[in-house]
N, C-alpha and C positions, 0 to 999 in steps of 0.2 A: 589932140583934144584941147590944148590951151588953146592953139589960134581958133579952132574953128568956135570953142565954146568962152572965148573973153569975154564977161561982163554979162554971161548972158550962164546965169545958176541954174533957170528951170533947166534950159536946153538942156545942159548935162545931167540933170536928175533923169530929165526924160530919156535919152542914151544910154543911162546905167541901168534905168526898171524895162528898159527895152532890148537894143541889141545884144549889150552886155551880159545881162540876167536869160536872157534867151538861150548863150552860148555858155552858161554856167560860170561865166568869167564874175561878176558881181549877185549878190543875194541881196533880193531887196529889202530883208530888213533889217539893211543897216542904215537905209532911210530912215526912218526913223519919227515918220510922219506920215499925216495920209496920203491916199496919190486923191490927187483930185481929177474930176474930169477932162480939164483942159491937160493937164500932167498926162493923164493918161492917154489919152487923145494923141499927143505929141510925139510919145514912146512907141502908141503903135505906128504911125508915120514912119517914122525911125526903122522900124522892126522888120514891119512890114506894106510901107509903100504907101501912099498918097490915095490912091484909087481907090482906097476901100472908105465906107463909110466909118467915121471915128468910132462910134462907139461900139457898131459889132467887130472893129477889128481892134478895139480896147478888148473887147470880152474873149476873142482867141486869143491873146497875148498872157492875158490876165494867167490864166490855167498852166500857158506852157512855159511863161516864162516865171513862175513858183509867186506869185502876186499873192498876196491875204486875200481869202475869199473877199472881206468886206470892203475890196477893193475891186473887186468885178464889177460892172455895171448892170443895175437894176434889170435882167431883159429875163428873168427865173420865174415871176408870177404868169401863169395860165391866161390863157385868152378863152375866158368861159365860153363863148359863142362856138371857139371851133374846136374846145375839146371834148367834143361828145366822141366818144369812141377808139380816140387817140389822142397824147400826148402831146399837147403843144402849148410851147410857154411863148413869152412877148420876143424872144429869139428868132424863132421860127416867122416868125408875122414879120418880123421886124427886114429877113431875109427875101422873104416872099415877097413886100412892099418895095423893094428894093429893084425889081428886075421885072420891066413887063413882060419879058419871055415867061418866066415863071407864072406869072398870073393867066396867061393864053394858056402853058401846058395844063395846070390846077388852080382851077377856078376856086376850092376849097370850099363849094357850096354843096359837097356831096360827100358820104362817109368814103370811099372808094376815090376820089382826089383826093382828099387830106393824107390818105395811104400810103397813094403815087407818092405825095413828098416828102412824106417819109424814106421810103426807098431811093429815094432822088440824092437826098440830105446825107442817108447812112454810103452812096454811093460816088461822095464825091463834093456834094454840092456843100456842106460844112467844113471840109479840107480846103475850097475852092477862098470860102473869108476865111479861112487861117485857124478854125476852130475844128479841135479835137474833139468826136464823141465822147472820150473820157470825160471829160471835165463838165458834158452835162449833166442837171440836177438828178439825183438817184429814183425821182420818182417818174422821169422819162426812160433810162436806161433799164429800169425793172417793168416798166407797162410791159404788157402782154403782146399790143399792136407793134410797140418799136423793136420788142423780141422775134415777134413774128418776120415783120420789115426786112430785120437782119438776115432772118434764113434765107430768104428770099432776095437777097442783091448780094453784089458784090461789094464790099468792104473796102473803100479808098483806103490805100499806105497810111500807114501812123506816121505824123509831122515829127518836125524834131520838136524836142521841148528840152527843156531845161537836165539835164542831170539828176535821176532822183536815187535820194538813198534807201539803203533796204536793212531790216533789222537788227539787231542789238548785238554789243560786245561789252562783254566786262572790263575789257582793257584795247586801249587804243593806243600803239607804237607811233611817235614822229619821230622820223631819222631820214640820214640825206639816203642812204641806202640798206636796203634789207641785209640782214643777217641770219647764217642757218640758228647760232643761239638767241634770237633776239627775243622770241616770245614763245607764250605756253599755247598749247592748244585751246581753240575758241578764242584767242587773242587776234588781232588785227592789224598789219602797220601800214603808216601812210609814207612812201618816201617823197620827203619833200622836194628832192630834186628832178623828180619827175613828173611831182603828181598823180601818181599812180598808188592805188592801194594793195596788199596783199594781205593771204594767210601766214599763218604761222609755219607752215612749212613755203611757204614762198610764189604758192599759186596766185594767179589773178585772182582779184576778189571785189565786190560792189562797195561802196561806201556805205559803212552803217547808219541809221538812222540815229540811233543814240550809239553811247557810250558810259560807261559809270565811271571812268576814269581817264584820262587822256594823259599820257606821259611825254614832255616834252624833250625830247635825248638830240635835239640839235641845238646848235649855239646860243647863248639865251640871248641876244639882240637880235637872235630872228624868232623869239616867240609869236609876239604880234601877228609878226606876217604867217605863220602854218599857221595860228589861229583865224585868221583871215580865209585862209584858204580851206578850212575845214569848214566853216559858215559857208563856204562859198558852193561848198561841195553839199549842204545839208544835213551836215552833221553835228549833232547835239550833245552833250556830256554836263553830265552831273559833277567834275570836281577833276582838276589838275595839275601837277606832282612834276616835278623833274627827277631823275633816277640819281 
């Protein structure tokens, strides 16, 4: 990364909010700033490939790789013209404008094409630019028509994205390795020499999204770094303590 990124700062911002932050290895906000267009632009390059157009392949990056919403680009407001009946924001237009195969299959001058691409979209063709149905606006994924869509196709694979954490612990264990006494039930530990977190009896377990406490029980000149790695992982805490 130094030779390839010497003297050149954006490149590696865009590297970190790109493949980095894709692969859970960096959280970008420890940028620390905003991503700007061209930033973001750059990242998805990086992420994922040249051939796509920058800014819908900012906007599948944005979701998978844990971006701040107010870093996605603009493409959420509605194309009033074609959303009589269905669901479609400047995404979708933006997707469609992109491909004259697409415009010969759904001409999108008829309630029944704008359907088709829907179908089209939940079967592939949003996975095809890098973008997760999750991460569409909640008022497309609750329509009626894009519910219906769904029943009705088959469902592309979930992309990778980013590492996401999942609910609450009162206490959060960092140590190189788990122990049978280490914590109470409902407790959580992260061993830092693997990276890998557990329960209190020692099963596999998700990274929580919070914390109310985070107990640091490994060497204290490696704080920094398991705190590093706990941001990186998604994980939030109100307050911590060394034992």
């Amino acid at each position: 990364l130094r030779e390839r990124f010497a003297g050149d700062g954006e490149g590696l911002k865009a590297w970190l909010i790109g493949p980095e932050a894709l692969a859970g290895r960096f959280d970008p906000r420890f940028l620390g700033e905003a991503i700007s267009p061209e930033l973001a632009a750059r990242a998805a390059g990086y992420a994922l490939g040249e051939s796509l157009d920058p800014e819908l392949a900012a906007y599948g990056l944005a979701g998978r790789a844990g971006w701040s919403p107010a870093a996605r680009p603009a493409l959420d407001a509605p194309v009033a013209a074609m959303a009589r009946g269905v669901p479609f924001p400047r995404l979708f237009l933006r997707l469609w404008e992109a491909r004259t195969d697409l415009q010969k299959l759904f001409p999108l001058t008829r309630l029944k094409s704008r359907f088709g691409f829907l179908r089209w979209l939940i079967g592939g063709g949003l996975a095809e630019a890098g973008i997760d149905a999750a991460d569409l606006p909640a008022q497309v994924r609750g329509h009626p028509a894009w519910r219906l869509a769904q029943l009705m196709s088959r469902p592309a694979a979930p992309l990778s994205r980013r590492p996401r954490s999942q609910g609450a612990c009162a206490r959060l264990h960092v140590v190189e390795a788990w122990r049978p006494d280490l914590a109470a039930a409902g407790d959580r530990v992260f061993e830092a020499a693997t990276g890998r977190f557990r329960d209190a009896a020692g099963a596999p377990a998700s990274p929580p999204a919070r914390a109310t406490e985070v107990v640091f029980a490994t060497r204290p000149g490696l704080a920094s770094a398991d705190a590093v790695a706990l941001l990186a992982q998604g994980v939030a805490w109100r307050s911590a303590t060394r034992p």
